[in-house]
C-alpha positions as CSV (number, residue, x, y, z in Angstrom):
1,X,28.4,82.8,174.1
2,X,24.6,84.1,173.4
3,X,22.3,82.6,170.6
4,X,19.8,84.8,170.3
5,X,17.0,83.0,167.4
6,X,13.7,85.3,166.5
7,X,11.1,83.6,165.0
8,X,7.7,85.4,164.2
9,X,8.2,87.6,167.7
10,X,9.4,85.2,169.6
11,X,12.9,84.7,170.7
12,X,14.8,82.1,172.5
13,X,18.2,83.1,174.6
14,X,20.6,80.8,175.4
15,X,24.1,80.9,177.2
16,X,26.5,78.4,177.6
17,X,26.4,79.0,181.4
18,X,22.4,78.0,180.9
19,X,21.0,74.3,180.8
20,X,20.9,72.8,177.2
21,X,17.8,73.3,175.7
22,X,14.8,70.3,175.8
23,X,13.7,68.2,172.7
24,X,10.3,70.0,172.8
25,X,12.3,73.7,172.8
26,X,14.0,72.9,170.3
27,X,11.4,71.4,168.1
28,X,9.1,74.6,169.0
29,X,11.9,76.8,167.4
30,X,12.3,74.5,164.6
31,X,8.2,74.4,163.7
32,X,8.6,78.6,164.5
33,X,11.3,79.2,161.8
34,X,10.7,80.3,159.2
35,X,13.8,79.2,157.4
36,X,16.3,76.6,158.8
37,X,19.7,79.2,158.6
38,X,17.7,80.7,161.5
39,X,18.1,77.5,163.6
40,X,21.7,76.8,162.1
41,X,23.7,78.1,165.2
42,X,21.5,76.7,167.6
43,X,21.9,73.4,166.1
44,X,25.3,73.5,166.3
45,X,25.4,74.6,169.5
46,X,22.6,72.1,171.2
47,X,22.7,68.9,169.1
48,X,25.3,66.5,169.7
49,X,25.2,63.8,167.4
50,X,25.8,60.7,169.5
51,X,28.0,58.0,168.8
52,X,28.0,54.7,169.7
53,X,31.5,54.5,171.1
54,X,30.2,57.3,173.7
55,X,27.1,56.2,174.7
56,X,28.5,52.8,175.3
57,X,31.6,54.3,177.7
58,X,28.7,56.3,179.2
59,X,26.7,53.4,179.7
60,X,29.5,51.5,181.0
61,X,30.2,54.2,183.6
62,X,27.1,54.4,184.7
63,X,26.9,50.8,185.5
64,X,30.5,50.8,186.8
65,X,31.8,48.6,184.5
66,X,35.2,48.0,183.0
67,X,35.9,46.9,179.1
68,X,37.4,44.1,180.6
69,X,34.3,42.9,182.8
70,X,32.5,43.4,179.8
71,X,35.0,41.0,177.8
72,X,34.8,38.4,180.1
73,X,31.2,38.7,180.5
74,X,30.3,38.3,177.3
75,X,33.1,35.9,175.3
76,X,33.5,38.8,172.8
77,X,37.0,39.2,171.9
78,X,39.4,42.0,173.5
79,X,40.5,43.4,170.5
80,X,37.6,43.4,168.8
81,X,35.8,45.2,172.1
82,X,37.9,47.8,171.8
83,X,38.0,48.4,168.5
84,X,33.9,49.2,169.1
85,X,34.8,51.5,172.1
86,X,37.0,53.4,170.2
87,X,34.6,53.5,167.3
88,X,37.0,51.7,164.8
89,X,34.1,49.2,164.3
90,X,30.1,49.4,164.5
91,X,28.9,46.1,166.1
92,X,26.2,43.9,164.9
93,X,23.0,43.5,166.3
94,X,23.7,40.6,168.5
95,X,27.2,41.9,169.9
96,X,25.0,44.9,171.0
97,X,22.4,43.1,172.6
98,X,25.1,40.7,174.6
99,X,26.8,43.8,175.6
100,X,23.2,45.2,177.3
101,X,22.6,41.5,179.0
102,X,26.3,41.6,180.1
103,X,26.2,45.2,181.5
104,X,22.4,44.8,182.9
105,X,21.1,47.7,180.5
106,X,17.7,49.0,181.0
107,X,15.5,48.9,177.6
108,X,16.4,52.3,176.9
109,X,19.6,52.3,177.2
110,X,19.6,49.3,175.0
111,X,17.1,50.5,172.5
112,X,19.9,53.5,172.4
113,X,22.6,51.5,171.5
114,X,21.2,49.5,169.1
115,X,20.1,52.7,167.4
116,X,23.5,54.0,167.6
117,X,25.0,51.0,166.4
118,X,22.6,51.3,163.1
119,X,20.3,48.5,164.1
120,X,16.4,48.6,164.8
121,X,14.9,48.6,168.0
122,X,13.5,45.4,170.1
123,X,10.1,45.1,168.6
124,X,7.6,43.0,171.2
125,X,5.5,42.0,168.1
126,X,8.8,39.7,166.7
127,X,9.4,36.5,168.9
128,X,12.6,36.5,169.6
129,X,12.8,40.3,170.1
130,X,10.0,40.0,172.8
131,X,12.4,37.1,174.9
132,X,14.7,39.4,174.5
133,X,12.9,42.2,176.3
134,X,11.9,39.6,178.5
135,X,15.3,38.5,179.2
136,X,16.3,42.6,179.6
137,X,13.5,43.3,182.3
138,X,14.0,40.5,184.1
139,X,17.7,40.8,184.1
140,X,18.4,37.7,182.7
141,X,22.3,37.3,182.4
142,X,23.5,36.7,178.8
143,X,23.8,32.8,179.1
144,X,20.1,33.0,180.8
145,X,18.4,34.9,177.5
146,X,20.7,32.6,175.2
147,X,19.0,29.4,177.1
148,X,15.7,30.8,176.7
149,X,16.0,31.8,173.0
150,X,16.8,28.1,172.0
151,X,14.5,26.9,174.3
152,X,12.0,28.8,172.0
153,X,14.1,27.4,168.7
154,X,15.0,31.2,167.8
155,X,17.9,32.1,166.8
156,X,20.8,32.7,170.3
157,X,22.7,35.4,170.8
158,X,25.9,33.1,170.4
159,X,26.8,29.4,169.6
160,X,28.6,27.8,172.3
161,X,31.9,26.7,171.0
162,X,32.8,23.1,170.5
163,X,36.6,23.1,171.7
C-alpha cells in the first residue's frame, strides 16, 4: 500500500514495506496540511492508539515476566490481573504503580502506563510522587517504596493485611 499526502509542494511517501513514520514527520505533515482529510489515511495507517492491556504484555515481555510472577509479586489478585491484561478493567493508580515496582519498570515505561491506564504522570514537585520516582530509579522492590512511603507518613501503595 502507498500513501502518497501533498501539502503545499511537498509530499511524503510511505509503504508498508517502509519504517513507520517518526512523531516529528508526522507532526510536520500535520502543521503542512492544509486541511485534516489530507492527513486522514495516514493517520490511520501510522497511529496506533495504544492500550493499556498492550503496553503492559509488552512491558511484561520485555522484562521477561509472567502474569503470574507479577501476581505473586505484587499480592494483586489473579482474576482481577487478568481481567487488566485483557483490558476488561482499567487499574487504578496505585495497582499501576505496584505493577512498575513489581516488574522493575523504568520511569517511562511507568509514566506510559499510568497514562494508558487514564491516570497522571509522577510529578517530582508532589511528595509522595517524588519517593515514588525515587523508589523507581533506585529499583526499590514494591515492599521497599511501601516502607519508605509510610516512613514519610504518605499514603502506601497497599495496607498490609491483618489476617
Amino acid at each position: 500500500m502507498l500513501v502518497k499526502i501533498t501539502t503545499g509542494g511537498s509530499s511524503v511517501k510511505h509503504t508498508d514495506t517502509e519504517k513507520k513514520l517518526t512523531t516529528s514527520q508526522l507532526l510536520s505533515i500535520i502543521k503542512k496540511s492544509g486541511q485534516f482529510s489530507e492527513v486522514t489515511n495516514i493517520w490511520q495507517d501510522e497511529m496506533e492508539t495504544p492500550v493499556f492491556c498492550h503496553y503492559l504484555y509488552e512491558t511484561m515481555e520485555k522484562h521477561k515476566l509472567t502474569a503470574k510472577d507479577i501476581i505473586q509479586r505484587s499480592g494483586i489478585e489473579r482474576s482481577y490481573f487478568y481481567h487488566l491484561l485483557s483490558g476488561f478493567k482499567t487499574p487504578g493508580r496505585n495497582i499501576v504503580l505496584r505493577i512498575c515496582l513489581c516488574m522493575e519498570a523504568t520511569l517511562t515505561e511507568t509514566s506510559q502506563l499510568l497514562r494508558l491506564a487514564g491516570h497522571g504522570s509522577l510529578y517530582p514537585k508532589v511528595r509522595r510522587d517524588a519517593a515514588i520516582i525515587f523508589a523507581i530509579e533506585k529499583k526499590y522492590t514494591m515492599q521497599q517504596a511501601n516502607e519508605l512511603l509510610l516512613s514519610l507518613q504518605e499514603t502506601p501503595l497497599y495496607r498490609e493485611s491483618n489476617d
